[in-house]
KEGUKOL-390458 format. One record per residue (C-alpha): residue in one letter; x, y, z. Coordinates in Angstrom, 1 decimal, m for minus. Layout:
A:X:Y:Z
...
***
This chain:
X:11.3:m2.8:24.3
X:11.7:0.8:24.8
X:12.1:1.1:20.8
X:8.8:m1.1:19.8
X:6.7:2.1:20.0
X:5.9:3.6:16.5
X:5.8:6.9:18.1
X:9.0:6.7:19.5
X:10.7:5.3:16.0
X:9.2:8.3:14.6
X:10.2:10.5:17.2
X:13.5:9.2:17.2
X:13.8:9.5:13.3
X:12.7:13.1:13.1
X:14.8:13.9:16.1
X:17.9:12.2:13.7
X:16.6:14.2:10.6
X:16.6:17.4:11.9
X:19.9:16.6:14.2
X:21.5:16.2:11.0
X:20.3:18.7:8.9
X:21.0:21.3:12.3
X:24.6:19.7:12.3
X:25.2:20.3:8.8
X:23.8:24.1:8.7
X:25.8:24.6:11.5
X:29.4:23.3:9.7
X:28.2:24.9:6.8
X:28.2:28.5:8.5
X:31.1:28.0:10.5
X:33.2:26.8:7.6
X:31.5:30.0:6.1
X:32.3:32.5:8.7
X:35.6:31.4:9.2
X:36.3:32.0:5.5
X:35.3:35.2:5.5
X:37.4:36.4:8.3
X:40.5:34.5:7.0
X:39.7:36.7:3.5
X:39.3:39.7:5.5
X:42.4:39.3:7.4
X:44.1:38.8:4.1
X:42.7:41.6:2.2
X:44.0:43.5:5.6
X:47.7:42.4:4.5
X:50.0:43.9:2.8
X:50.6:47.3:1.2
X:48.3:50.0:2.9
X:46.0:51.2:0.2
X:47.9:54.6:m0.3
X:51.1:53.2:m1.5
X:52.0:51.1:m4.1
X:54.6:48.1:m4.4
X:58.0:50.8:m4.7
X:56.9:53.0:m2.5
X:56.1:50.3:0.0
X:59.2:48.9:m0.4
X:60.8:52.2:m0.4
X:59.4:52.6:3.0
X:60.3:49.4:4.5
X:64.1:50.0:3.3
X:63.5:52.7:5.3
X:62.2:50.9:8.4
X:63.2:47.6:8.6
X:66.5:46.5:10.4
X:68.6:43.7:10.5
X:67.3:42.7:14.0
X:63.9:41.9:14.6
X:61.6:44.5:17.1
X:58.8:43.8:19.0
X:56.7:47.2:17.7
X:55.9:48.3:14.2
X:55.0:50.9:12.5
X:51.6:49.1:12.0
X:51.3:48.2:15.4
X:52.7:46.3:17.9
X:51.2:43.3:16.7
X:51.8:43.6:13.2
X:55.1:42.2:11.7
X:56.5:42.9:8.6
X:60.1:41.8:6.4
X:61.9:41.4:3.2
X:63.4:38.3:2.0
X:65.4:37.8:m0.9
X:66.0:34.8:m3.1
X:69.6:35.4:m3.3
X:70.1:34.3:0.1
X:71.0:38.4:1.5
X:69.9:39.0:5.2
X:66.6:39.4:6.0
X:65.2:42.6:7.0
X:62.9:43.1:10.2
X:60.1:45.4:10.7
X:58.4:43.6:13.9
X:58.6:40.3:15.2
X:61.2:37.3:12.9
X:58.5:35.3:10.9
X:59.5:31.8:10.0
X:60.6:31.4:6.4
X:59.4:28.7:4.7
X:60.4:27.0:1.2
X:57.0:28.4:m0.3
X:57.9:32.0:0.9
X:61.2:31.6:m1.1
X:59.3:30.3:m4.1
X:57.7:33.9:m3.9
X:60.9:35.5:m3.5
X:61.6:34.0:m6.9
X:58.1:34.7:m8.1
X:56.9:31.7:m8.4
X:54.3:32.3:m7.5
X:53.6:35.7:m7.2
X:51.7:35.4:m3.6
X:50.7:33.6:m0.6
X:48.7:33.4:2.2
X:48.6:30.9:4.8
X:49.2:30.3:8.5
X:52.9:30.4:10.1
X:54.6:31.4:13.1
X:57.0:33.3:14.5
X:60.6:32.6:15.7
X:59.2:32.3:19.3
X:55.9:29.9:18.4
X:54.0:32.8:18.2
X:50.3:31.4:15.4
X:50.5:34.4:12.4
X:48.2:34.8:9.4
X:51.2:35.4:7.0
X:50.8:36.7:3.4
X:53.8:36.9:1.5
X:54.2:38.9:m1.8
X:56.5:39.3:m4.7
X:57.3:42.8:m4.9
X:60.3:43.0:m7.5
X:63.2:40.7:m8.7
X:64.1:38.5:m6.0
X:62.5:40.1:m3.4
X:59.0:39.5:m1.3
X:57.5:41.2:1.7
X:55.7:39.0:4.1
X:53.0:40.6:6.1
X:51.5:39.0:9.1
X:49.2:39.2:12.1
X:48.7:37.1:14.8
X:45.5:34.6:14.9
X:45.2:35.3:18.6
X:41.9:37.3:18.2
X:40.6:35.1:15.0
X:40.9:32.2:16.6
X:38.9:33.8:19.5
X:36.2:34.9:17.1
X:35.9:31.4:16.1
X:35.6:29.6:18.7
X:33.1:32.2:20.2
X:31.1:31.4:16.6
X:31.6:27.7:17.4
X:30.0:28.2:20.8
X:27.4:29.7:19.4
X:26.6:27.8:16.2
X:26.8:24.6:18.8
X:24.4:26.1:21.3
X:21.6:27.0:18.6
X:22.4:23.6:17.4
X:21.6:22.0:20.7
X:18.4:24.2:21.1
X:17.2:23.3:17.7
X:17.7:19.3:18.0
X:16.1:20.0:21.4
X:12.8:21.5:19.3
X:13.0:18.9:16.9
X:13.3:16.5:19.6
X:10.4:18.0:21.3
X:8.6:19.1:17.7
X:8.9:15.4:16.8
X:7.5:13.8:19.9
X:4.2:16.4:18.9
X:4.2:15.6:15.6
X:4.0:12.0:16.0
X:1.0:12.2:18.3
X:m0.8:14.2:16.2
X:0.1:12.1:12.9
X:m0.7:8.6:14.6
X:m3.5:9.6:16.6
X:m5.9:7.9:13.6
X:m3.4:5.2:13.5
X:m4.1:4.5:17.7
X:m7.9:4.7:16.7
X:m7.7:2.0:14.1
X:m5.4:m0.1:16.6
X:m8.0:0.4:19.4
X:m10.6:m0.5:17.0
X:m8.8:m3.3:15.7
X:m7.9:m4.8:19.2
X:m11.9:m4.4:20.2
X:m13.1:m6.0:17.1
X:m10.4:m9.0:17.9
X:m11.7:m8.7:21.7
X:m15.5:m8.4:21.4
X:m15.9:m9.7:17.8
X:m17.9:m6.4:17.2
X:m17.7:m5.9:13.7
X:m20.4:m2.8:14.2
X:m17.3:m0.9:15.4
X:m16.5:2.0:12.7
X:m13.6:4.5:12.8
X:m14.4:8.0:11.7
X:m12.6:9.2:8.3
X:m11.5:12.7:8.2
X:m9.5:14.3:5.1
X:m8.6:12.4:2.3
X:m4.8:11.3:2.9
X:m3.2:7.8:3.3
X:m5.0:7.2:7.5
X:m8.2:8.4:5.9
X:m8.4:6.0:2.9
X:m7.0:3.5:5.4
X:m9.8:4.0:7.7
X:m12.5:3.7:5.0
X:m10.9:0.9:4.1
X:m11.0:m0.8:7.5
X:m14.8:0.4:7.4
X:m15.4:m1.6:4.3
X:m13.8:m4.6:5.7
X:m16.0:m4.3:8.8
X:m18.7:m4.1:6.8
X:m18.1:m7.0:4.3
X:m17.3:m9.4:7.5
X:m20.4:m8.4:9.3
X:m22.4:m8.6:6.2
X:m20.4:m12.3:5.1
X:m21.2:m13.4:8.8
X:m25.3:m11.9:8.9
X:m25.4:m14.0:5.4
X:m23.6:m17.3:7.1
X:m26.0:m16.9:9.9
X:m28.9:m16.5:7.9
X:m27.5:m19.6:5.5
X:m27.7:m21.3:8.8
X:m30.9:m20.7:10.2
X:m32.1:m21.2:6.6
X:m31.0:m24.4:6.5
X:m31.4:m25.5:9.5
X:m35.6:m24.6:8.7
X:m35.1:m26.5:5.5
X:m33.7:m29.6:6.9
X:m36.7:m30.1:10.0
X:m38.8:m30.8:7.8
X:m37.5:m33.9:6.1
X:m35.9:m34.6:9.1
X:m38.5:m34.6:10.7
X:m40.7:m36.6:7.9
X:m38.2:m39.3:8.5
X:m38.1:m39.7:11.7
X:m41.6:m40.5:12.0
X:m41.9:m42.9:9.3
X:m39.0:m44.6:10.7
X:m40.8:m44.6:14.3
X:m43.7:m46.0:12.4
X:m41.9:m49.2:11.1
X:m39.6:m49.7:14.5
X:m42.9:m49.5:16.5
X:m44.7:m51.8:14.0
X:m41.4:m54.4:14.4
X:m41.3:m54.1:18.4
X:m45.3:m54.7:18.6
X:m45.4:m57.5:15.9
X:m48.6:m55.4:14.6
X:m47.5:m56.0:11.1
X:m48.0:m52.8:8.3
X:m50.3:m53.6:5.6
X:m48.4:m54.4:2.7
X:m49.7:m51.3:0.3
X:m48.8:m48.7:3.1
X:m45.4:m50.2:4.1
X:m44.2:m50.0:0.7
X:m46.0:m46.5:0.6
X:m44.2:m45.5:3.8
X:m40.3:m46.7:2.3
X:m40.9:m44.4:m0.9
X:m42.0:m41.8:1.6
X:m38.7:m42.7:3.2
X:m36.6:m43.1:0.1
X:m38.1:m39.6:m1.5
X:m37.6:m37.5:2.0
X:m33.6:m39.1:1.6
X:m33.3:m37.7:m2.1
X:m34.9:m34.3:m1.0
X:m31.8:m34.1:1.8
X:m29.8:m35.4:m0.4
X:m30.2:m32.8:m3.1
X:m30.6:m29.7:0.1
X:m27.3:m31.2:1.6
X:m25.5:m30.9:m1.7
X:m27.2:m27.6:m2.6
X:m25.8:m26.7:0.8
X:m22.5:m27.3:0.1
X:m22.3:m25.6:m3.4
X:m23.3:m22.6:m1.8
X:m20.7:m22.7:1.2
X:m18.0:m23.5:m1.2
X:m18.7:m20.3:m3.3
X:m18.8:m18.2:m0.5
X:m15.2:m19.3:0.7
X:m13.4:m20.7:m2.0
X:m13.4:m20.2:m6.0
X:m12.4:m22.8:m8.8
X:m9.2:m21.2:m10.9
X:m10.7:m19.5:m13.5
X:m10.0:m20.6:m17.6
X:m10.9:m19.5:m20.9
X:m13.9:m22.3:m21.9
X:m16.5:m22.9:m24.7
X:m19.5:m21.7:m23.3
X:m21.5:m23.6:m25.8
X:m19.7:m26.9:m25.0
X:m20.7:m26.1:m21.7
X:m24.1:m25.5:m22.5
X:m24.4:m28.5:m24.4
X:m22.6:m30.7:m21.7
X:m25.7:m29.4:m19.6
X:m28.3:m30.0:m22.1
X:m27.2:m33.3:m22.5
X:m27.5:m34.0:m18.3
X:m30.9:m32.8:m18.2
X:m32.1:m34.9:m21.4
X:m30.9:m37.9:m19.5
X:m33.6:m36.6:m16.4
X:m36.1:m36.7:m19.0
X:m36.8:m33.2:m19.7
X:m37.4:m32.4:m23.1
X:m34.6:m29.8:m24.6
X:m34.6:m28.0:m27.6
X:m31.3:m25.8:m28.2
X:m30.2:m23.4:m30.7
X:m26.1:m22.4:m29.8
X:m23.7:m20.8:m31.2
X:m19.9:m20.2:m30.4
X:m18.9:m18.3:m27.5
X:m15.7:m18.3:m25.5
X:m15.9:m16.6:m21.6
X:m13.2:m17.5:m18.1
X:m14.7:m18.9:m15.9
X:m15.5:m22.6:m14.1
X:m16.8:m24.5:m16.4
X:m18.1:m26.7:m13.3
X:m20.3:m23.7:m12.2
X:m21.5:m23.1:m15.4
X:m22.6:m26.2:m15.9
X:m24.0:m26.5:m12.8
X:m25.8:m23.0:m13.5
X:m27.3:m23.8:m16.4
X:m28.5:m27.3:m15.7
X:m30.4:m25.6:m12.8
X:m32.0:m23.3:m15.1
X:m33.1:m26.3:m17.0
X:m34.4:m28.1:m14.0
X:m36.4:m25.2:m13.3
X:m38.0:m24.4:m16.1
X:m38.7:m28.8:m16.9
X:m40.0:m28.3:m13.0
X:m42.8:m25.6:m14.4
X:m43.1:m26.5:m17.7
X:m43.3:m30.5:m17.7
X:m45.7:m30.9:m20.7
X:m43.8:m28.9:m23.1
X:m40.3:m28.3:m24.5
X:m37.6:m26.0:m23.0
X:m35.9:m24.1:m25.6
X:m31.9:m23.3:m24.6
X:m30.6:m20.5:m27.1
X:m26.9:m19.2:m27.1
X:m26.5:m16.0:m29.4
X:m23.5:m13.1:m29.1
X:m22.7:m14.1:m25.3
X:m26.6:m14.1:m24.1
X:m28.3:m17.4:m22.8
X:m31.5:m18.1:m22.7
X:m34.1:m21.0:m21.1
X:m37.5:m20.3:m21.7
X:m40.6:m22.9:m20.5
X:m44.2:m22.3:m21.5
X:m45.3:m22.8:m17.9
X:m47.7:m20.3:m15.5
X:m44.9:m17.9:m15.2
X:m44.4:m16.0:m11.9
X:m46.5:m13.1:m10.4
X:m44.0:m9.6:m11.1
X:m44.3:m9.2:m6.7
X:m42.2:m12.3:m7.0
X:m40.0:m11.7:m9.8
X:m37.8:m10.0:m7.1
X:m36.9:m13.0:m5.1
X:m36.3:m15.5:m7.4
X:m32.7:m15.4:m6.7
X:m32.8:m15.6:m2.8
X:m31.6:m18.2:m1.0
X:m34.5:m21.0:m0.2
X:m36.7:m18.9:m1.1
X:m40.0:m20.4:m2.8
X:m42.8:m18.3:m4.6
X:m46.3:m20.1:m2.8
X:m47.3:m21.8:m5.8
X:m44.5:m23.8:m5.9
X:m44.5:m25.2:m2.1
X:m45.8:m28.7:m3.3
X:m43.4:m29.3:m6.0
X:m40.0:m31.1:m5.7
X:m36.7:m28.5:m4.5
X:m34.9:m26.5:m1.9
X:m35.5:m23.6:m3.0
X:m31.4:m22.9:m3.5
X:m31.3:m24.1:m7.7
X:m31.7:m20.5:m8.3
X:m28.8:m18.6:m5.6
X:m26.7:m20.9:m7.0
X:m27.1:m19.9:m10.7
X:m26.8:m16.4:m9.2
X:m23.6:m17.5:m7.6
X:m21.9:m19.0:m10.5
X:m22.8:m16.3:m12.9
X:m21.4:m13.8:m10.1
X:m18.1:m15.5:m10.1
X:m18.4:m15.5:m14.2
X:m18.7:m11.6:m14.1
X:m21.7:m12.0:m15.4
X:m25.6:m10.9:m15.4
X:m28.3:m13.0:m14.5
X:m32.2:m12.1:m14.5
X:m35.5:m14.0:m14.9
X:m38.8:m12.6:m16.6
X:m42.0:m13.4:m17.8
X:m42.1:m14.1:m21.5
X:m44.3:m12.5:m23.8
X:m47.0:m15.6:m25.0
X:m47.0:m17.2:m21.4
X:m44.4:m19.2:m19.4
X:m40.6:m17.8:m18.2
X:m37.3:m16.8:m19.4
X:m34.1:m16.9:m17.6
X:m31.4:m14.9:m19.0
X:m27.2:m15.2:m18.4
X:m24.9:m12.4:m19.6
X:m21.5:m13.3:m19.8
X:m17.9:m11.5:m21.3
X:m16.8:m13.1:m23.9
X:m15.3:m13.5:m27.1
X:m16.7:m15.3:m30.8
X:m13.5:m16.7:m31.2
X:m10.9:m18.0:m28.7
X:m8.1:m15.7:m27.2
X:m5.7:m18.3:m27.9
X:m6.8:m18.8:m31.6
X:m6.4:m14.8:m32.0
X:m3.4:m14.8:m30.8
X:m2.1:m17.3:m33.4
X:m3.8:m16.0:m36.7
X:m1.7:m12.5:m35.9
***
């Protein structure tokens, strides 16, 4: 449709605005103009300004008749006569002016003037003013509204011309206006329809000023950038993965091929090595197992997020501590009360990782869980890491070199990363002072609970 066009609509609006507001300044100054002349035909009215109400009088005794005339003594447009409240004949100076019941009222004095539009005998449009000028008796003064109603309508004219010319500008200002003012917004829509064409999410818009299309351009820019980058990280996740899972993959199809062949050739394993080869088997399906499910807890924090509650960290903690005792690492833990919002799923899984971990490095000795004012801490007494490496702990699969032959994907530590993330938290891992490593979580929090606070007030 002809009206679907933003540009237009905006046209069209400013067009209206200024239509409007032309339409109104134009009443406005006719209404104006025509009040003036009305006021300065009625100033015009009446006794000249060297004479005063007896004398005027005395001089219209003087010069009226009984019978109307077609000239005056003001002109021959002018007319001029008494009237009297006690009903006596009226008395002419110029053409008969129509009496009305309010020109009797002044007659009376009651009131004292008026001015207003009439006519004559013969139809003829007067600007009348009539005027108590002693007991019972009132002059009305008139002229015709030939020539003001010509001045009028010339004004009219006019006024409805310059109108005309100034809804043509805005007509023509607004068509400019909007192409200047949603030229960024056609930029971001041509951007927008590439990006949804090509799936180029390179594409930037360029921001100029500060206003409302500049902030909305930077914030398209942003977008762009956080897709491309959330895309770059799934494709990395993939290829990642996809180099993680060859190799047990692979593992497994070979043994497999190993006990297929030795069924189809009758060439019996030796006992020893088939039951070696099935724990092979049975280990390279754990390891999947545990990369498959590490897999997913990654994917489902980058799309999706557990609602959020206020939890006991420390029952959390010890919910943990409690799993990894059952695995058989040896835990030694030293909490106290701490309340954060979070998933206490997460968390859990979070801190059971860094338990896993540091049991992995450490398996001869005790790890040592502390919780004090909101800081967590799981410390081992293993070889501790290199500081080169200290870096990358928290990248996905990756591995520091002396850890390739242990048990792991290499994803325990992203997803601690992950959880405390989605806590609002801090995470970091160091080496401890007196040998081995310490991972440390930082989360907001309170002593007591909110909810408990809230109460005791």
């Amino acid at each position: 449709m002809i009206w679907s066009s933003l540009r237009t609509r905006l046209t069209l609006l400013v067009t209206i605005a200024v239509a409007l507001a032309v339409a109104v300044s134009a009443g406005a100054c006719f209404m104006i103009v025509r009040g003036q002349l009305y006021d300065q035909v009625d100033r015009q009215l009446g006794a000249p300004p060297d004479k005063d109400k007896r004398s005027h009088v005395a001089w219209l005794l003087e010069h009226c008749g009984p019978e109307p005339r077609a000239e005056t003594y003001f002109g021959p447009q002018r007319s001029t006569q008494l009237i009297y409240a006690d009903g006596r004949p009226t008395c002419y100076n110029g053409p008969a002016l129509v009496v009305t019941d309010l020109d009797r009222a002044v007659a009376m004095g009651k009131p004292w003037q008026h001015c207003g539009n009439g006519v004559t005998e013969d139809g003829t449009e007067m600007r009348i003013r009539t005027e108590n000028v002693g007991p019972g008796i009132a002059v009305m003064d008139a002229v015709p509204l030939g020539d003001l109603r010509d001045t009028l309508q010339m004004v009219a004219l006019t006024l409805g011309g310059v109108a005309a010319l100034g809804i043509l500008a805005a007509a023509t200002a607004g068509l400019l206006i909007a192409r200047a003012a949603l030229r960024p917004v056609g930029r971001l829509s041509r951007a927008v329809e590439h990006i949804a064409r090509t799936e180029d999410l390179d594409t930037r818009i360029p921001v100029k000023g500060n206003d409302e299309i500049a902030r909305l351009s930077s914030s398209f820019n942003a977008m762009t950038t956080a897709l491309a980058g959330s895309r770059e990280r799934q494709k990395q996740l993939v290829a990642d993965a996809g180099h993680e899972l060859r190799t047990p993959l692979t593992t497994l199809r070979t043994n497999i091929d190993l006990l297929l062949r030795s069924e189809q050739t009758g060439r019996s394993l030796d006992p020893e090595a088939k039951r070696r080869l099935l724990v092979n088997v049975k280990a390279q399906f754990a390891e999947l197992s545990t990369l498959v499910a590490d897999l997913l807890q990654l994917a489902r924090g980058d799309t999706e997020h557990e609602p959020h509650v206020e939890l006991a960290f420390h029952e959390v903690v010890t919910a943990a501590v409690e799993r990894a005792r059952l695995r058989g690492a040896e835990v030694v833990t030293d909490l106290s009360p701490w309340y954060v919002v979070g998933s206490a799923a997460s968390l859990e899984r979070a801190v059971l990782n860094l338990i896993d971990n540091a049991a992995k490095f450490s398996p001869d000795s005790q790890v040592e869980v502390s919780l004090k004012g909101g800081e967590l801490t799981v410390r081992d007494y293993g070889p501790g890491l290199p500081e080169e490496e200290l870096p990358h702990v928290f990248e996905r699969f990756w591995r520091s070199p002396s850890a390739r032959g242990l048990p792991g994907s290499g994803l325990g530590l992203a997803i601690v990363a992950q959880a405390v993330e989605e806590a609002e938290g801090k995470v970091s891992l160091a080496n401890a002072p007196g040998g081995g490593a310490i991972a440390t979580i930082d989360l907001p929090g309170t002593l007591i609970r909110n909810s408990e606070s809230d109460k005791s007030r």
